[in-house]
C-alpha positions as CSV (number, residue, x, y, z in Angstrom):
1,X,4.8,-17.3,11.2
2,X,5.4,-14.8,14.3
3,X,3.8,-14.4,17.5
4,X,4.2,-11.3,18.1
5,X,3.5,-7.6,16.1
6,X,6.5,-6.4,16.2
7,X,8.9,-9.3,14.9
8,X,6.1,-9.1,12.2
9,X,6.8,-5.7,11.8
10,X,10.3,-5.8,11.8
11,X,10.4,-8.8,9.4
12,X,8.5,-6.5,6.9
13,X,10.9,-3.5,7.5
14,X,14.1,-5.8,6.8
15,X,12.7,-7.5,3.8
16,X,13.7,-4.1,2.1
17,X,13.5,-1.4,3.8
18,X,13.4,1.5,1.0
19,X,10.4,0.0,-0.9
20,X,6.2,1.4,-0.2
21,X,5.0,-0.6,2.6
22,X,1.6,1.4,3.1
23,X,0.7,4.0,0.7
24,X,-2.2,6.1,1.6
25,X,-4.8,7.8,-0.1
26,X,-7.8,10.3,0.4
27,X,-9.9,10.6,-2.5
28,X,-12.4,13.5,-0.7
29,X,-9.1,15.7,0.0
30,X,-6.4,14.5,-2.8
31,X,-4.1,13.4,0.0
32,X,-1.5,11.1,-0.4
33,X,1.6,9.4,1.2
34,X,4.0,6.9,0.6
35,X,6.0,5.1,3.6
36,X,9.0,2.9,3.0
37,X,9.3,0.6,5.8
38,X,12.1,2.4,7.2
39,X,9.6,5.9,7.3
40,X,7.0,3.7,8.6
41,X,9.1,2.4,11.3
42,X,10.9,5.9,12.5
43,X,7.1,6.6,13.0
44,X,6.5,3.5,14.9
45,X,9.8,4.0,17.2
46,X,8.8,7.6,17.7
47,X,5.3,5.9,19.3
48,X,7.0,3.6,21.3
49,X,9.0,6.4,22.6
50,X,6.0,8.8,23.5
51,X,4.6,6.1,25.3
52,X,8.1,4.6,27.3
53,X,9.9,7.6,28.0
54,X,7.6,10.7,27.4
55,X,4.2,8.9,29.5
56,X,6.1,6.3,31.2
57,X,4.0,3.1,30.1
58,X,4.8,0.1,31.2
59,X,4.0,-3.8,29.5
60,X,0.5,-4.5,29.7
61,X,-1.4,-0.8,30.1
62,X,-3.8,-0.1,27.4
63,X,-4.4,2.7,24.7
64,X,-7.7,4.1,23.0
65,X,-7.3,4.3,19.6
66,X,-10.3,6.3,17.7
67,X,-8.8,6.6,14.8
68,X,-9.8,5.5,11.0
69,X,-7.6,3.3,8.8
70,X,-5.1,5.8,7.9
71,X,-1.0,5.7,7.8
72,X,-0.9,7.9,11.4
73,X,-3.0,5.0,12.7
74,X,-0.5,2.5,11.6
75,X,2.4,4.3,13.3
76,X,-0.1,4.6,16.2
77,X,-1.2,0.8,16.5
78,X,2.4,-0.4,16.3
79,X,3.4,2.1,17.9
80,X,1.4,0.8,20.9
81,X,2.5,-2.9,20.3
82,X,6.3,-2.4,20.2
83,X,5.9,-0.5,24.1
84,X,4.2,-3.4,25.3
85,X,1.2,-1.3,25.5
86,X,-2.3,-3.2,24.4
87,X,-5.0,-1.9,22.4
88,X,-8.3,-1.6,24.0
89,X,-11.5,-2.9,22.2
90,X,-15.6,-2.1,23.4
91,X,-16.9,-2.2,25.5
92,X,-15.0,1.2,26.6
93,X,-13.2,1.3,30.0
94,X,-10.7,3.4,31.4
95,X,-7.4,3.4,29.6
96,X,-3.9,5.0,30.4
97,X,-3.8,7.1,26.6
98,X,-6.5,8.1,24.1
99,X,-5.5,9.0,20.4
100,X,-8.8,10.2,18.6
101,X,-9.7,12.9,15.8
102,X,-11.4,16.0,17.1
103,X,-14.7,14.3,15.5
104,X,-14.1,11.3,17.9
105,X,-13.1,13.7,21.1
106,X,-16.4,13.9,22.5
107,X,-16.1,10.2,23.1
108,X,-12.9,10.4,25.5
109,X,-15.8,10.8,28.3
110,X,-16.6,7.3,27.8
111,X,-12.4,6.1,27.6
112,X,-11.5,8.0,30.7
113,X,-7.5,8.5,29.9
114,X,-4.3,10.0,32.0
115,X,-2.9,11.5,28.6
116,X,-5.2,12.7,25.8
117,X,-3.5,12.7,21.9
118,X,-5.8,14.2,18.8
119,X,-4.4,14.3,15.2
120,X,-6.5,15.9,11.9
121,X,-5.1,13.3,9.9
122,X,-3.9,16.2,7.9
123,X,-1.9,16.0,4.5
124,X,2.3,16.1,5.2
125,X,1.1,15.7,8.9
126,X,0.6,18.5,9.6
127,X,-0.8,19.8,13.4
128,X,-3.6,21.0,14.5
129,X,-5.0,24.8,14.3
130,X,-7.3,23.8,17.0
131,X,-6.9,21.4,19.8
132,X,-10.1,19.8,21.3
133,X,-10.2,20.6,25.2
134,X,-7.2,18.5,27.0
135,X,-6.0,16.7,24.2
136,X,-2.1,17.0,23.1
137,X,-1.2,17.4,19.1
138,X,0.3,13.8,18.6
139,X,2.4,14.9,15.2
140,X,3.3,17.6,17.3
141,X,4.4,15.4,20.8
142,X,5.5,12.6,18.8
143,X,8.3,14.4,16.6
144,X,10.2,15.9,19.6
145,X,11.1,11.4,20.0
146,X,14.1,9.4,18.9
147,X,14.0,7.4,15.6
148,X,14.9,4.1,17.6
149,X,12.9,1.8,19.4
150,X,14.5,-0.6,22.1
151,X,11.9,-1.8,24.5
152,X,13.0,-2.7,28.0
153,X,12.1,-5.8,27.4
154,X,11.0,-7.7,24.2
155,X,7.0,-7.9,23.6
156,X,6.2,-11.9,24.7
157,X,3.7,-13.8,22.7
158,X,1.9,-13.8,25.4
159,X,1.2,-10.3,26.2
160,X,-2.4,-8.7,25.7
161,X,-2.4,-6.6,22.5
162,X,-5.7,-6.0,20.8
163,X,-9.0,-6.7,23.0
164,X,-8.9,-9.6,24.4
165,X,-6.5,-11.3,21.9
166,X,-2.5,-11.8,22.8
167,X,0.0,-11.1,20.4
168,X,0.0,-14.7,19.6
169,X,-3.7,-14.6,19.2
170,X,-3.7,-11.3,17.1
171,X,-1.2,-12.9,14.7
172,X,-2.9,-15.8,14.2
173,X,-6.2,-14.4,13.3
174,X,-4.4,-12.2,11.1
175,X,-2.8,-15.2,9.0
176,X,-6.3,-16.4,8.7
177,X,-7.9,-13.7,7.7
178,X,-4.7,-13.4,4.8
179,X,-5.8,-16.4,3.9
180,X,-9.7,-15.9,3.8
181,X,-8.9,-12.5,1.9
182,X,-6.7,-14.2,-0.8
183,X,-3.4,-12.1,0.2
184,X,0.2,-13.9,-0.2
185,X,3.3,-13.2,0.3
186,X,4.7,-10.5,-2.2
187,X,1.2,-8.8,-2.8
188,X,0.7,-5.5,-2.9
189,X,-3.1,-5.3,-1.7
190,X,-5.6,-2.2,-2.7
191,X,-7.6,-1.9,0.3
192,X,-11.2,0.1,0.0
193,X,-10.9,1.4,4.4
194,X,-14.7,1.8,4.0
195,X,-14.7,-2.2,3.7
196,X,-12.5,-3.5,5.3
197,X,-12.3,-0.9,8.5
198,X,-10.4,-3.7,11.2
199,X,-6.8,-3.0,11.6
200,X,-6.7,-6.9,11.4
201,X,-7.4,-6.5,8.1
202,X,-5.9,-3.5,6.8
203,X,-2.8,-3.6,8.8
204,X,-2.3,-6.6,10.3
205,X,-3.4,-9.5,7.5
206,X,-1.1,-7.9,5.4
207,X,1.6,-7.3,7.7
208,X,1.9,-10.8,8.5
209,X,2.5,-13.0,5.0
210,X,4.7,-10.4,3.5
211,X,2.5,-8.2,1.6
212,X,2.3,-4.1,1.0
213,X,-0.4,-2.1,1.3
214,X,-2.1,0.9,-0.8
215,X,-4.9,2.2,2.0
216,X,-7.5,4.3,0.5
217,X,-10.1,6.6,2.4
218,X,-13.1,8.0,0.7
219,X,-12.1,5.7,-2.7
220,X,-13.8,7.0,-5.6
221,X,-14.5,4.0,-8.0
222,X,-13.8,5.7,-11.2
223,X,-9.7,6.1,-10.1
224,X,-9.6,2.8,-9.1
225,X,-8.1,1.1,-12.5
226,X,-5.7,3.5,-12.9
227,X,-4.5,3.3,-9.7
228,X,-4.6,-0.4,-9.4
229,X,-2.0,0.1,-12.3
230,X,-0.3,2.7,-11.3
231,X,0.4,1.3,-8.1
232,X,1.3,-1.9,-9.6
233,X,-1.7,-3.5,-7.5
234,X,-2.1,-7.7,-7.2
235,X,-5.0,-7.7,-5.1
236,X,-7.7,-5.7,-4.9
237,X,-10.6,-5.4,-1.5
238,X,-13.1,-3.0,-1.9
């Protein structure tokens, strides 16, 4: 097993990189996405390189993150990781970054941050009309980045990356939770985001013994056996 979230990451990507690693659906708005790992990680790098090179973090700073389980959070968590840069858990504190929605904005009064990112979550990622009051577009910021990710250093086991859990931590409770969730190697898991809202679970469990995800926001139970067929689903957590 890894130690840290990005060899994880990167173990998935190389596995093969043109097949669906995390598909996404919203049932409420129709919306859905498909990302091969090598889409999913030119997302990731594109992160990593907002944070490194456009805000200038450095190995051990700390992001916000008020964002629901979606494929832009994904990008957006590892994202984080690969930099170096840990994600903060409550109680809130001040942070060097915030990514929110503009429903979650309000709350960037209680995660005072030097750089402000909002994204609508939109279909085709698509910006914002409207920008909350200080906040950047982050489909907007983040596409102006590189496809390719090389940190300055490699992320150690070590190193803080979600609360008060290291990157060896992090992994580790994500194996378990694999295992208490009945997801193996090969899988491809159905997740219900209402359930199972913890990126440990819908990203990172996953993510760890070689499984793909199909994410769905807003399920509606009566598309759920088609899609579980459709989608060529082995596990299903709703």
């Amino acid at each position: 097993m890894e130690t840290t979230i990005p060899a994880a990451f990167a173990d998935a990507v190389r596995r093969d990189p043109t097949v669906p690693l995390l598909t996404f659906y919203d049932d409420a708005t129709g919306d859905r996405a498909e990302l091969s790992g090598a889409t999913l990680e030119n997302w990731v790098a594109k992160t990593a390189n907002l944070l490194r090179d456009g805000l200038g973090t450095a190995t051990g700073d700390s992001a916000a993150v008020l964002l629901p389980p979606h494929w832009q959070a994904a990008a957006v968590l590892l994202g984080c990781w690969s930099a170096g840069v840990t994600v903060a858990a409550d109680p809130p504190r001040p942070v060097e970054v915030l990514f929110a929605t503009p429903e979650r904005a309000a709350e960037s009064a209680a995660w005072p941050a030097d750089e402000q990112y909002a994204t609508g979550l939109l279909p085709l990622a698509m910006p914002l009309r409207e920008l909350p009051g200080g906040f950047a577009d982050y489909v907007t910021e983040v596409r102006q980045h590189g496809d390719h990710f090389a940190p300055g250093r490699p992320v150690r086991p070590t190193d803080a990356a979600l609360g008060e859990r290291d990157h060896a931590a992090a992994c580790a409770a994500a194996a378990r939770r694999a295992t208490e969730l009945g997801i193996g190697p090969g899988d491809r898991v159905l997740i219900d985001a209402a359930a199972h809202p913890d990126p440990v679970d819908w990203l990172l469990a996953p993510l760890l013994v070689g499984a793909s995800v199909v994410l769905c926001s807003q399920l509606d139970p009566d598309r759920l056996a088609a899609r579980v067929d459709t989608e060529k689903v082995t596990r299903t957590l709703h």
